[in-house]
N, C-alpha and C positions, 0 to 999 in steps of 0.2 A: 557444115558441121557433120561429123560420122556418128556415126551410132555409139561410139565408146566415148564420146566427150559428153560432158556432162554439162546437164542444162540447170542453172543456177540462178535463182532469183534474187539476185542480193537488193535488198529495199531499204533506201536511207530518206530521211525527210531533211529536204533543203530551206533553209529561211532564206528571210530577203529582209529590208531594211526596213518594213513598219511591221516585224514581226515581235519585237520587245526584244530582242536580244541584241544585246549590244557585242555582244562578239560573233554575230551573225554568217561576218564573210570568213573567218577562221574556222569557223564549225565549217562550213559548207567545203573551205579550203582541203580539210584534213576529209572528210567524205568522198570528194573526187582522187585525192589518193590516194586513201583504202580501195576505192574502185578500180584503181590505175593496178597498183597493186595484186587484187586477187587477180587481173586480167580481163575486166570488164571493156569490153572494146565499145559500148556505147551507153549512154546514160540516155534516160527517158523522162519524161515532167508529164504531170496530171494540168491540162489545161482547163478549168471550170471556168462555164460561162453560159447568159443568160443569152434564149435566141428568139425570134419569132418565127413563125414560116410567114412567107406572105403571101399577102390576099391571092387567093387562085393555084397554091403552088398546091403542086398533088408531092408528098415526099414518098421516095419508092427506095428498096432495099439494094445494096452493091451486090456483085456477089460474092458468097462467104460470109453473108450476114442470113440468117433464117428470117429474122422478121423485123417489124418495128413496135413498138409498144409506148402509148405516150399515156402520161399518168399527171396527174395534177400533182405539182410539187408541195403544193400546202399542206395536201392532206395523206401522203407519199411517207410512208413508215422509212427512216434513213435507215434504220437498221436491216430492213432489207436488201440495201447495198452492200456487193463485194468487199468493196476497197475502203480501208479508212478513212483514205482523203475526202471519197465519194462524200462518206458517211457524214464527215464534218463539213462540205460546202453544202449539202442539202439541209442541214441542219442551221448553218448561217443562215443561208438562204430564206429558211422559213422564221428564223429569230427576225429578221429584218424587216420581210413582211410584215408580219402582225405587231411589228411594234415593241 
């Protein structure tokens, strides 16, 4: 990419079939081409999920990562996260937990 093209975050939220919307794959339909449309030459998906480390594993940084930072998700302010999506799976996340 050169220096004069411009770098554009276009952000759509995609459903899927136990999202309640019963027109799901249409919305999603017309989203990939608005995307097609402005020129988006790749889509990207927020993948949330639960992990362990296991027993003995030491976890170390890539690089291009500064550091690592592990937080107990229960007690983990969601609003502290970036991203929306972040926002609302940590927040499932703990609705679920506690019941």
């Amino acid at each position: 990419m050169s220096e004069s093209t411009p770098l554009i975050d276009a952000h759509a939220h995609f459903y899927h079939e136990e999202s309640g919307r019963a027109d799901w794959r249409r919305v999603n339909d017309a989203r990939m081409r608005a995307g097609e449309a402005m020129g988006l030459t790749y889509h990207v998906v927020d993948l949330i999920f639960v992990a362990q480390l296991a027993a003995g594993a030491t976890p170390r940084r890539l690089d291009g990562v500064a550091a690592i930072e592990w937080h107990d998700p229960l007690v983990l302010d969601p609003a502290r996260l970036a991203f929306a999506s972040m926002t609302w799976a940590l927040a499932a996340f703990q609705q679920q937990r506690r019941g």
